[in-house]
C-alpha positions as CSV (number, residue, x, y, z in Angstrom):
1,X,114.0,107.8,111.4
2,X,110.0,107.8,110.2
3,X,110.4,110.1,107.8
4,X,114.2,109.2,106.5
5,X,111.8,105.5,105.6
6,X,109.4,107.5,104.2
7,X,111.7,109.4,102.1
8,X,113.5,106.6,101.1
9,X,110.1,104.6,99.8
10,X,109.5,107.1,97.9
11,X,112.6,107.6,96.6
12,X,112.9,103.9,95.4
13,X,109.6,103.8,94.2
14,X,109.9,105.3,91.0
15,X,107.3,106.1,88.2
16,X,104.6,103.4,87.5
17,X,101.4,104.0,85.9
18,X,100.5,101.3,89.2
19,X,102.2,103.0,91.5
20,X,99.0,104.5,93.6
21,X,98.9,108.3,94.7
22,X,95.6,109.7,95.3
23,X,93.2,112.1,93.7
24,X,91.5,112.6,97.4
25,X,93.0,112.4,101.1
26,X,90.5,112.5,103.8
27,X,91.8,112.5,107.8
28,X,91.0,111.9,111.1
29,X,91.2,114.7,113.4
30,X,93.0,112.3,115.7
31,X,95.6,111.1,112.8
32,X,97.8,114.3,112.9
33,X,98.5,113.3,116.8
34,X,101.1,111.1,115.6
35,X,104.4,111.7,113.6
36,X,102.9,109.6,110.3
37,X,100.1,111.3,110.3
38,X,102.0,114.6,110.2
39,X,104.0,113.9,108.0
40,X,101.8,113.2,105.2
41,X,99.6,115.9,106.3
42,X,102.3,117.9,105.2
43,X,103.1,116.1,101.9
44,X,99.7,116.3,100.4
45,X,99.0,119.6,101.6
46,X,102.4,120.8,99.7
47,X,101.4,118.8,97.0
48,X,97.9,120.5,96.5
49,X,95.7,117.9,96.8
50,X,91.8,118.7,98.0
51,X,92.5,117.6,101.6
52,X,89.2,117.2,104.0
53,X,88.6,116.2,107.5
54,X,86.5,112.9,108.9
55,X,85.4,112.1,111.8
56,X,85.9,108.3,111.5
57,X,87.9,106.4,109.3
58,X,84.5,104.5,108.9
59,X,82.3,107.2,108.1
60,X,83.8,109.1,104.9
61,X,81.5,111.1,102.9
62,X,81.9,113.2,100.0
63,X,83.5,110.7,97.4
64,X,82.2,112.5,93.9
65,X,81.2,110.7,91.0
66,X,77.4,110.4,89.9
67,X,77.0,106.8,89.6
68,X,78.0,103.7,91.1
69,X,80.5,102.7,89.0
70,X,82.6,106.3,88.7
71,X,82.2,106.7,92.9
72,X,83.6,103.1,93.1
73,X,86.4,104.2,90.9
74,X,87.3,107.4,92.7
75,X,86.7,105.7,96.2
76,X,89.6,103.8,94.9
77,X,91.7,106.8,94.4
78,X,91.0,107.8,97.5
79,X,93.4,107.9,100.8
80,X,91.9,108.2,104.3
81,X,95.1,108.7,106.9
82,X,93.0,107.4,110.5
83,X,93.9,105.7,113.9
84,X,93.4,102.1,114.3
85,X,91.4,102.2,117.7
86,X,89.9,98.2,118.0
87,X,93.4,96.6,118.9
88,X,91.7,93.3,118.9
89,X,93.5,91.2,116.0
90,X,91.4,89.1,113.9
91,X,92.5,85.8,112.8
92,X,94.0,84.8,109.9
93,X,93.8,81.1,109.4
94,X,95.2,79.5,107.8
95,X,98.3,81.5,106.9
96,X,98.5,83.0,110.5
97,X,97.3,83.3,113.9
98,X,96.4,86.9,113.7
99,X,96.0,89.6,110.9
100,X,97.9,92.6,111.5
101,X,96.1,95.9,110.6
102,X,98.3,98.1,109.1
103,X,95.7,98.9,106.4
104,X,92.3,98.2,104.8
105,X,91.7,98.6,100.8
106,X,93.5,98.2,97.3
107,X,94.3,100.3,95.0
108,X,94.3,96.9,93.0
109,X,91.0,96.4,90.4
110,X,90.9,92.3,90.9
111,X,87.7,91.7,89.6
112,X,87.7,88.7,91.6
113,X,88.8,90.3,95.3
114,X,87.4,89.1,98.3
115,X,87.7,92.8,99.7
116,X,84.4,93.4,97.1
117,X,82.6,91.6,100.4
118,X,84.6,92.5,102.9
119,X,85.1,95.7,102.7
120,X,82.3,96.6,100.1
121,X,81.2,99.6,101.0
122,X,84.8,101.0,101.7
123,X,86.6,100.6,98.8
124,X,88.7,103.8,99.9
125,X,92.3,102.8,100.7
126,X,92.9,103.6,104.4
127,X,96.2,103.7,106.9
128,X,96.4,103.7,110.3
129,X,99.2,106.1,111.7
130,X,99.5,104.7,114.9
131,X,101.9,101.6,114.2
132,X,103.6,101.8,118.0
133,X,100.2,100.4,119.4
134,X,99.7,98.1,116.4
135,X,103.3,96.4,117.4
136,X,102.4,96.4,120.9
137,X,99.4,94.6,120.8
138,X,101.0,92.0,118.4
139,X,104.4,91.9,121.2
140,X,100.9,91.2,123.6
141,X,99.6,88.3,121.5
142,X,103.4,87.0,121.0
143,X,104.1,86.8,125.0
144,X,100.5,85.3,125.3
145,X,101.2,82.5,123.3
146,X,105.1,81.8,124.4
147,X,107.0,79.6,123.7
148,X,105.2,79.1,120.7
149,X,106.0,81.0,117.1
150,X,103.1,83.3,116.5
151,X,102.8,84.3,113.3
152,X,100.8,87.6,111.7
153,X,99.3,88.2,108.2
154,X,100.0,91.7,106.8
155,X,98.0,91.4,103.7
156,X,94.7,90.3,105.2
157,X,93.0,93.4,104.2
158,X,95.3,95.2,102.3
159,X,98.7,95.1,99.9
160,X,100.9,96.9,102.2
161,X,104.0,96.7,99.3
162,X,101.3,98.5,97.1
163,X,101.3,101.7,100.0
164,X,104.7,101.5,101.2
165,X,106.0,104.4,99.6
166,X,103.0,106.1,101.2
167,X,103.3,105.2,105.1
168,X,107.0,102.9,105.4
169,X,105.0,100.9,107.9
170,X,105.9,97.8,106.5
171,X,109.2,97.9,106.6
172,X,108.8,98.9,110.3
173,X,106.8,96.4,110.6
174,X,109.6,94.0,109.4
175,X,112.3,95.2,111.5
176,X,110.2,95.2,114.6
177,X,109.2,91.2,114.0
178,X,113.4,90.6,113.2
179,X,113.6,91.5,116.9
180,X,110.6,89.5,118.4
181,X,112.2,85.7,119.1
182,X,109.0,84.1,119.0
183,X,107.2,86.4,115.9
184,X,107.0,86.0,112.3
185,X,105.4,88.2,109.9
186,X,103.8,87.3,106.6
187,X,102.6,89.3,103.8
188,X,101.4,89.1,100.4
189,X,101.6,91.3,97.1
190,X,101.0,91.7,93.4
191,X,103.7,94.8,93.4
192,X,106.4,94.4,92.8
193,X,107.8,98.2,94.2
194,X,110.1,96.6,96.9
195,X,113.3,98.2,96.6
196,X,112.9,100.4,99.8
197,X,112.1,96.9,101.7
198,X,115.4,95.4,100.5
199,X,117.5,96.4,103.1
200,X,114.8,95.8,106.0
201,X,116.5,94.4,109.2
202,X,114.0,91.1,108.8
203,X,116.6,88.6,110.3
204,X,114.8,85.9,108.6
205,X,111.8,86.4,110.4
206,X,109.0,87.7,107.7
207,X,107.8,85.8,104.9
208,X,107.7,87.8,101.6
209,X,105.0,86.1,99.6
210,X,104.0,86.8,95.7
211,X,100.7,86.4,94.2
212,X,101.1,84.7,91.1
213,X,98.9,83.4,88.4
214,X,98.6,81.7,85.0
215,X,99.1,84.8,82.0
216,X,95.1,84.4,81.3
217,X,93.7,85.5,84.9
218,X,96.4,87.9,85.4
219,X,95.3,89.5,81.7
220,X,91.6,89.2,82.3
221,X,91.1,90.0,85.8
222,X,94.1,91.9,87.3
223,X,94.0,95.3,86.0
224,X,95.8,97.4,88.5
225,X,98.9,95.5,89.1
226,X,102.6,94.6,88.3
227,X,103.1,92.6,85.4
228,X,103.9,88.3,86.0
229,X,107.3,89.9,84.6
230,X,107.6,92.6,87.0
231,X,106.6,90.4,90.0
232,X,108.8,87.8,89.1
233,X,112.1,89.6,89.0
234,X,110.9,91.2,91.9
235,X,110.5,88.0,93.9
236,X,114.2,87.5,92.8
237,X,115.6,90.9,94.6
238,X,113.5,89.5,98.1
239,X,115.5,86.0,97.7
240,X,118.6,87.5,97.1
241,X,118.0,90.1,100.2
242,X,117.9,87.3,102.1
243,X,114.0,86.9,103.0
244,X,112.7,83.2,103.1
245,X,110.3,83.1,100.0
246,X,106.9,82.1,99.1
247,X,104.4,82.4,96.3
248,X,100.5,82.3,96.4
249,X,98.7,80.8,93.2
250,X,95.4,82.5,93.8
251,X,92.5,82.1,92.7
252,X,93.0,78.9,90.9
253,X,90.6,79.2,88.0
254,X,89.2,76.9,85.5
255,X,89.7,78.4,82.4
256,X,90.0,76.4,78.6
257,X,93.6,75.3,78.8
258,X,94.2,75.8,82.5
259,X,96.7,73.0,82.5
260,X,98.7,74.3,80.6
261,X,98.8,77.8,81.8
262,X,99.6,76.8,85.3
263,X,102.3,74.2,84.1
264,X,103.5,77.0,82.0
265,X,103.4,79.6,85.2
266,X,105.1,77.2,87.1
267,X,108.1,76.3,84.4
268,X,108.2,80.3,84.3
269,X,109.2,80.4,87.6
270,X,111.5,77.5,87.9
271,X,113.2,78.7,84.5
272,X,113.9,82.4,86.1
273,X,114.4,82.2,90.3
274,X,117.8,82.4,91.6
275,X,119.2,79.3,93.5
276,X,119.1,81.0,96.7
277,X,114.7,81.8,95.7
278,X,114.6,77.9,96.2
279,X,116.2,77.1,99.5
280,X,113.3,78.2,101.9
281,X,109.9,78.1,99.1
282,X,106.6,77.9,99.7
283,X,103.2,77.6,98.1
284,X,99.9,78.3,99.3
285,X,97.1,77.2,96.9
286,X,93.6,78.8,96.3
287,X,90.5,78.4,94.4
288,X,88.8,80.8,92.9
289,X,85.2,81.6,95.5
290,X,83.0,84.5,95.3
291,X,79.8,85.3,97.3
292,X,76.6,86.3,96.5
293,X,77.3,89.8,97.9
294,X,80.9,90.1,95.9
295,X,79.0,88.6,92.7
296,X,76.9,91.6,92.7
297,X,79.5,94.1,93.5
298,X,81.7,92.6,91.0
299,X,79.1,93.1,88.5
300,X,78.2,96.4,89.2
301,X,81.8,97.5,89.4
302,X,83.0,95.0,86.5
303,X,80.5,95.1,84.2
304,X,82.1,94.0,81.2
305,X,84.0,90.8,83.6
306,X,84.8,87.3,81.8
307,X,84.8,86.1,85.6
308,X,82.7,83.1,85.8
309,X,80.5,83.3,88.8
310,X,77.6,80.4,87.9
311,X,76.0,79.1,91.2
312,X,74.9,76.2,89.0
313,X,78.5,75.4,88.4
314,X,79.5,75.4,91.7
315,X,79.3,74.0,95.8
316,X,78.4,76.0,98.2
317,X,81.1,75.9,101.0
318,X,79.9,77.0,104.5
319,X,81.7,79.7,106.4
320,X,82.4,81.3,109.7
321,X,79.2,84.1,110.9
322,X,76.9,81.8,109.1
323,X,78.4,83.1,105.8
324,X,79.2,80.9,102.7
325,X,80.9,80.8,99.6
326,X,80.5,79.2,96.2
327,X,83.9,77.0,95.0
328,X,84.8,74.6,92.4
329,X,83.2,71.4,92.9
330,X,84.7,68.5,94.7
331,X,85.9,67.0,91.6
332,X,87.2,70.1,90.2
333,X,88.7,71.3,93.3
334,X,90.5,67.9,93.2
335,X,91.8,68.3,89.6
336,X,93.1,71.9,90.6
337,X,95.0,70.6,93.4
338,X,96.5,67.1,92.3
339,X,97.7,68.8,89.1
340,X,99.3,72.1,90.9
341,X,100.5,69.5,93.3
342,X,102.6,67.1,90.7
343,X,103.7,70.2,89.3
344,X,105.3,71.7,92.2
345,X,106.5,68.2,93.2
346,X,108.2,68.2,89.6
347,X,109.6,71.7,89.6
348,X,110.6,72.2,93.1
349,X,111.1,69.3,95.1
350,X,112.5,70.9,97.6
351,X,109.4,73.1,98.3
352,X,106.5,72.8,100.6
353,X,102.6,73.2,100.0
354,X,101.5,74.5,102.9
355,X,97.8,74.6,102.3
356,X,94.9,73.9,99.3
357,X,91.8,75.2,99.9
């Protein structure tokens, strides 16, 4: 069945100059214990690739390029197949109660990405072939928590739609939450290659979610990714497959004419969704943040970046760890959110804001 999903992703993927497929693949010894990790030993080996061995998903050396900028760049080409051995969720508030790790890195170039601190110093896209311990921890955390609905975040650390043609583990991942009474999954893309996930088994249970964002962020700092166009018709296949819908405007940036461009992103959407998109909608709103240690990665790695990253400008907003971040102002942050607010109220009554922050 693992690799009929595989072939199948594949399959439905099709040709996109955004489609990832990397330049280097790295394993763990351990990875080619388990069917997944087989089975794309095999594929890149077949397909030539310069294949070398790791010890630790963590620890991956040997990533060429001669300055910063061009081992950055080929880090990001590059596929490390591991195990996922800490089976300790993190949280995910406020989307979730737990992130589920499925995988870490984008193949994405966001200038803004708050991976450019997390995961900083790993910008290599890695997956974790050991899914059946993955699920069984999260069925753990579910029966822990009954008879609440626990909820998990796919895309805490990750776009899994982005790597699906690689792995299938989301759409495993899908059809092993349609089974779980008391779990939901959510996830979050700027892909839009979800044909092999239309026919997932979800039984309402997972939340397909779409990044979206005015034309002048997605143009300036979103190089990488499916079109506003390609998402958007995308978004209409999940509704019509059935899975309840939700969209992400994130980060909500002040730009000259910002207004306008969100009013025009939102009319967008209203003009195109299917009726059945709007029956179970959501919108989760964020404002563009950035730390001092993404601020100089981004700049490093983004050189030539419009993104606006004055402390001056901004409040600094106190974190978990003892960690901050700079955001809009109080005033502005309040301007973002009563106008995206009114908007949504206008456009889709029917719809429900689950968070600004």
């Amino acid at each position: 069945m693992e690799t009929m999903t595989l072939d199948k992703a594949k399959a439905t993927a099709g040709s996109d100059p955004n489609l990832f497929e990397p330049d280097f693949v790295f394993f763990e010894p351990a990875a080619l214990d388990y069917p997944l990790g087989r089975e794309l030993y095999r594929r890149y080996q077949q397909q030539g690739l310069p294949i070398r061995m790791t010890t630790s998903h963590n620890q991956v050396r040997g990533i060429p390029g001669e300055t910063e900028v061009q081992q950055y760049r080929n880090a990001k080409r590059t596929l490390v197949v591991g195990v996922r051995r800490t089976l300790k969720f993190e949280q995910s508030k406020p989307s979730a109660e737990y992130a589920l790790p499925l995988a870490t890195g984008c193949a994405g170039h966001c200038h803004y990405c708050y991976l450019n601190t997390n995961i900083g110093t790993k910008p290599y896209i890695r997956v974790y072939v050991n899914t059946d311990e993955i699920f069984a921890q999260a069925e753990r955390y579910i029966r822990e928590r009954a008879p609440q609905i626990t909820r998990f975040e796919a895309a805490c650390t990750s776009d899994p739609v982005g790597i699906e043609h690689i792995t299938g583990s989301l759409k495993r991942a899908i059809e092993f939450f349609g089974d779980q009474p008391l779990g939901r999954l959510r996830f979050v893309t700027k892909f839009h290659h979800v044909d092999s996930l239309l026919d997932a088994r979800h039984n309402k249970h997972t939340r397909f979610r779409f990044s979206m964002n005015a034309d002048y962020v997605i143009k300036n700092f979103e190089p990488g990714t499916s079109s506003f166009e390609q998402r958007l018709e995308a978004a209409g296949k999940v509704a019509r497959a059935g899975y309840p819908l939700g969209f992400i405007l994130a980060p909500l940036y002040r730009f000259d004419g910002w207004e306008a461009g969100y009013t025009d992103l939102l009319e967008r959407l209203r003009q195109q969704l299917a009726p059945e998109a709007l029956e179970d909608l959501t919108f989760e709103l964020i404002q563009h943040r950035f730390t001092t240690v993404a601020k100089k990665l981004i700049l490093q790695r983004y050189p030539k970046t419009r993104l606006e990253m004055n402390e001056a400008d901004r409040k600094y907003k106190w974190g978990k760890y003892g960690r901050g971040k700079y955001v809009y102002p109080d005033e502005q942050a309040k301007e973002l959110q009563t106008h995206l607010e009114q908007e949504i109220a206008r456009l889709f009554p029917q719809a429900k804001i689950e968070y600004f922050t």
